[in-house]
N, C-alpha and C positions, 0 to 999 in steps of 0.2 A: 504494500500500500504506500503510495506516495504522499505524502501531507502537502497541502497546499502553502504556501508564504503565506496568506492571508487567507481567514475564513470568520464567516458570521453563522451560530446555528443556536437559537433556543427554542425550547420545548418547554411549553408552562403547562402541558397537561401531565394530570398524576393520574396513574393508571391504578384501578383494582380490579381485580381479577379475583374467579372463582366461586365457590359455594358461599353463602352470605357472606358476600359482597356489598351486598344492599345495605347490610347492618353497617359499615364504615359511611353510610353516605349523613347519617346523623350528628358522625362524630364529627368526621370533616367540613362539615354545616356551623359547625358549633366550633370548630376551630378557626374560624374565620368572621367570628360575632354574629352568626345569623340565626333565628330566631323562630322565622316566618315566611319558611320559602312558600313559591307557588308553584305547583307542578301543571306545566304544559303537557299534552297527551291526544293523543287520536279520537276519533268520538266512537271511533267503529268497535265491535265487539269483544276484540282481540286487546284493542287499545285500553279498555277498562277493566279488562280482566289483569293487563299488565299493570296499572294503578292501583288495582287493589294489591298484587305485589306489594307494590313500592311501600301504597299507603301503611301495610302491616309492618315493615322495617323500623314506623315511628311510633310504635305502641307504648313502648315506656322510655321515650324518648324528651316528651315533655314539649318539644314544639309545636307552633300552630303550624298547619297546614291547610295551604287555599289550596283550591283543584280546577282546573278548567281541562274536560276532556273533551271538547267537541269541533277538534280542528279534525281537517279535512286531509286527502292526500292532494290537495292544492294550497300555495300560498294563497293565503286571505289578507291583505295588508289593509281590507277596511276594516279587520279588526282589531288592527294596534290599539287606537283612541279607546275603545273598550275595554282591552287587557289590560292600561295602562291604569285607567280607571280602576277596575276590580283591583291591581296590585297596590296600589297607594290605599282605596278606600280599606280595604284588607290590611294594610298596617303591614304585608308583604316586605321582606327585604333581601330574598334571595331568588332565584329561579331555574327550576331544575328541568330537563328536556329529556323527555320522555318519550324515546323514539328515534326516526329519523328522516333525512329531506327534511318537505316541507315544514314537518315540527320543530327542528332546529334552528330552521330558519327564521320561524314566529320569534323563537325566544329571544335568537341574536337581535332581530330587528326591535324587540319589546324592550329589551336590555338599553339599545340605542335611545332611545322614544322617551324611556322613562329618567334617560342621564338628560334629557331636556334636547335631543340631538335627532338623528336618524342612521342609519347604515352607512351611508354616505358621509356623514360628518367623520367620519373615523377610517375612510379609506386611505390606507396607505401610500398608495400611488397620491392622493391630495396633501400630502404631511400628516392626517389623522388630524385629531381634538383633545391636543391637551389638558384644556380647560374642566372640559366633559369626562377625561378619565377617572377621576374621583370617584363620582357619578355612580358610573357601573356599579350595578349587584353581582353578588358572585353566583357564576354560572356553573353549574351541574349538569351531566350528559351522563345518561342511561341509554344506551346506544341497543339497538336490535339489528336483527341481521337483513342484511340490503343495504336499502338508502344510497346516495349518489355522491357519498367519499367525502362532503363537505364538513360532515358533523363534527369531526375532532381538530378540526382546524380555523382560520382566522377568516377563511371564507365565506359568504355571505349571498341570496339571493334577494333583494329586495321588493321582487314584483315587476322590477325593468330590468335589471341588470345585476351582474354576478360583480361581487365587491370582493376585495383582498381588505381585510379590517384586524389586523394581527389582535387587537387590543378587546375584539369580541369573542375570542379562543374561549371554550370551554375553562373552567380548573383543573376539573376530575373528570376523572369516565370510571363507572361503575359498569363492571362486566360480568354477571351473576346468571347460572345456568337456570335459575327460575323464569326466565326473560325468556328461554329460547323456546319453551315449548309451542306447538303451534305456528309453527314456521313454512313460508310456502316457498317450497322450492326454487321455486324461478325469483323470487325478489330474494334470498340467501343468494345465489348463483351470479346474477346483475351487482349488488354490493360489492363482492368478492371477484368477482373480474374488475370492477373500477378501481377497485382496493390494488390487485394485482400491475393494474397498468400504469397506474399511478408511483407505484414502488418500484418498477421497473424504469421509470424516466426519472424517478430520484437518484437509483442507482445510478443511470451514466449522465448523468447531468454532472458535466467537467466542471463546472463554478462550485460546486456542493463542498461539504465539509465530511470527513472523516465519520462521526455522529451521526450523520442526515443516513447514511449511505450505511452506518448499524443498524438502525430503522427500520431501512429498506430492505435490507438484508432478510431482517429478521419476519419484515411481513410477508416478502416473497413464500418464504422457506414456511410458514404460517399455513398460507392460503393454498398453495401446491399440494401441502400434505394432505389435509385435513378436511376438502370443499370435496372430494368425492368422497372420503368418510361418511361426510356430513349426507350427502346427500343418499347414500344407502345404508342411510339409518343407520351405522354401525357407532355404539355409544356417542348417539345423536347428539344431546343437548352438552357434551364436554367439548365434540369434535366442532359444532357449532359456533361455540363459547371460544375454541383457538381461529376460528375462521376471523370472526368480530373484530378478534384480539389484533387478529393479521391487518382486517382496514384500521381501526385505532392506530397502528403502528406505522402502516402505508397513509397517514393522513399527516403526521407528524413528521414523516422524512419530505410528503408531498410541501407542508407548508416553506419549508427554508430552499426547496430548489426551484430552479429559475426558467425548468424548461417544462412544460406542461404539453408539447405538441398532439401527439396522440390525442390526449382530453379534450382541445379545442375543436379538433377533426374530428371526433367522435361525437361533440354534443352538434356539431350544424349538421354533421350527415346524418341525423339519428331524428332526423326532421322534415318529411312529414317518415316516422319510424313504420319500417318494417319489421327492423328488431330495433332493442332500447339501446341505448347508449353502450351499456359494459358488453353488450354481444358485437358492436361496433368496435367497441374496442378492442376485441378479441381479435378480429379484422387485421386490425394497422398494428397490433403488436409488432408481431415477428418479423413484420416487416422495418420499421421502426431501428429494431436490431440488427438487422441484417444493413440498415443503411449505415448505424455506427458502425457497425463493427469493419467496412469498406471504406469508407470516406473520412472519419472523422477517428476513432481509436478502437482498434481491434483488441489491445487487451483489455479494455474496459467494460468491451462488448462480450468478452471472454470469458470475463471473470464472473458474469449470470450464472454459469456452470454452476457455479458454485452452490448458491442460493436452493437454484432449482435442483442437481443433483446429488450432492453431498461431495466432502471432500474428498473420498476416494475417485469419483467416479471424474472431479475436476484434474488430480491429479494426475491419472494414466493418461489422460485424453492429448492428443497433441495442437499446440499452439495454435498452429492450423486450421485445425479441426473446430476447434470451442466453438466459435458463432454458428456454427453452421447445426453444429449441436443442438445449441442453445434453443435456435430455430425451429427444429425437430420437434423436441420436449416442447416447447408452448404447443404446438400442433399437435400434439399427441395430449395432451391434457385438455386442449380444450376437446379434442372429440372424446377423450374419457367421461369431460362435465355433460357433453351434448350424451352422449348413452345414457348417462342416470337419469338427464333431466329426457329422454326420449324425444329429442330433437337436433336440429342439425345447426351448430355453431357455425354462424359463417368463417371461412379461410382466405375469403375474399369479398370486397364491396360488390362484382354482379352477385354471390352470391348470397348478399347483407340485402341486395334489395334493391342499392344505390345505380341510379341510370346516370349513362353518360352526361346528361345536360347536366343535373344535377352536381357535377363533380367536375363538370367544366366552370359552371357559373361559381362554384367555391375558388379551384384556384385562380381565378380572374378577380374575386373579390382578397386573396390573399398574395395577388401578384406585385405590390411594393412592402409585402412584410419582409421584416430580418432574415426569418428562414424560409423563404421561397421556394427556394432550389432545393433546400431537406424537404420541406413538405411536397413538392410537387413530384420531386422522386421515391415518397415512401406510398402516394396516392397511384404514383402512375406504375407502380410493383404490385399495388393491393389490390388492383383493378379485376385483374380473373382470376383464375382457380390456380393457386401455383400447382409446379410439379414437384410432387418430394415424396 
């Protein structure tokens, strides 16, 4: 490993993990002066049955607890001025997110709203809201399996646009296998491909820090293992619980690096969707890799072996060999996830769905970005069916 001269990488989320899990989210409430969170939550049937979880973790806890479970799997931003309301009139001074996507999203953007501010006062690309940071309540994430990778990070959708807001980052994430029961296949599956892709561009992301890139490391080798476990049922809600673990982990190596490509092409082609986003992304992986690992650094692109195979198997392999490897194994894991889940992961955007116009009119719209010439050569690879 080569350390860089210069690097930047922090991680303000605390992770728990395991069987009551949920019992530390009291203590850590309470380590932090608070009092009287409010729990955000789903309104759908699954969503309240995971609140009653939560709610019984505060039984002889002594805090008050407000509850709002009736958001939606869409952002609702006309219902900030209301949540904001219920949390002030409620005497509220923390707030926990219960769930993910859109859920998270509410809390980051309530979180905002209620420092007297909005999502946007605190983008970092703007300099952020120093004034505002006081403000903030402390934010709590109970994370479930899916969701669109933003939730353990500084990331932000506000109903127009996707915000980079570091200073809205979660504190904790509570990762407790009473959370997994109940779990549908294909949104576990979508989570943990975005989780994977994301960790994978943290990894060769050359700007990154040593840190970012244990992270990454650590979510690849996570999600690889443990997402076909997961999905046939084999000690389901443990194997589940390392998947979660795996985005949690791929969110925090995702927040310090600098290159998100994949993700960007993933979420405009995955519109109007044939498949969702993380099956999109499945798509432009390998391809993705196959462009480091030719153009830009071959052992960087080499060193995935790792992650994904284990260190014997990086070790015999020859120099040569690695990316092409590397290659391989994502293709061969995603049609492993496609058998459990009984469908066909695309290997390629005609097979995602994606028609030409639609993939002419993207790179025409990203033909004065920085990485033009990466994206235009990982799109015009991903386009058919490769041979392999």
């Amino acid at each position: 490993m080569t350390l860089p001269e210069t690097f930047f990488f922090k991680c303000p989320l605390k992770i728990n993990c395991g069987s009551h899990a949920l019992e530390h989210l009291p203590v850590e409430l309470a380590a932090v002066g608070s009092r009287a969170p409010l729990i955000l939550a789903n309104g759908d049937p699954i969503g309240k049955k995971r609140v009653k979880t939560v709610t019984d973790a505060f039984r002889t806890s002594g805090l008050t607890l407000g509850i709002y479970d009736g958001l939606t799997d869409q952002l609702q931003p006309e219902l900030l001025p209301v949540l904001a309301t219920v949390y002030r009139d409620g005497g509220c001074d923390s707030l926990i997110a219960l769930g993910n996507g859109p859920v998270v999203d509410m809390a980051k953007c309530l979180n905002a709203t209620i420092a007297g501010g909005d999502a946007a006062a605190f983008d970092d690309s703007q300099g952020g809201d120093a004034d505002h940071l006081n403000s903030l309540a402390p934010l709590m994430l109970v994370p479930v399996p899916g969701g669109n990778g933003d939730e353990p990070t500084g990331y932000v959708c506000d109903g127009h646009r996707r915000l980079k807001a570091s200073a809205l980052t979660p504190a904790a994430a509570f990762i407790d296998p009473a959370l997994m029961k109940r779990t549908n296949d294909r949104e576990l599956a979508e989570g943990a491909l975005i989780g994977l892709a994301r960790a994978v561009e943290a990894f060769l992301d050359e700007s990154g820090s040593p840190m970012g890139r244990a992270y990454a490391h650590t979510a690849i080798g996570l999600i690889v293992q443990y997402l076909p476990m997961a999905l046939r049922k084999n000690n389901r809600d443990r194997s589940i619980c390392a998947v979660v673990n795996g985005q949690v982990a791929a969110g925090c190596a995702f927040s310090g690096a600098s290159a998100d490509i994949c993700h960007s092409l993933g979420t405009r082609l995955a519109s109007p969707p044939v498949f969702t986003p993380g099956f999109i992304l499945a798509a432009l992986l390998p391809y993705l890799v196959g462009y480091v690992g030719t153009a830009v650094s071959p052992d960087r692109a080499g060193e995935l072996l790792y992650p994904l195979a284990g260190e014997e198997t990086y070790a015999i392999t020859a120099a040569d060999l690695k990316v092409s490897r590397v290659m391989a194994l994502l293709w061969e894991f995603f049609e492993a996830v496609g058998v459990e889940l009984d469908c066909v992961i695309p290997s390629s955007l005609v097979e995602a769905g994606v028609d030409t116009e639609q993939i002419e009119t993207l790179l025409s719209q990203l033909a004065d970005e920085p990485l033009a010439q990466c994206i235009a050569h990982i799109i015009d690879s991903a386009r058919s069916k490769p041979f392999r």
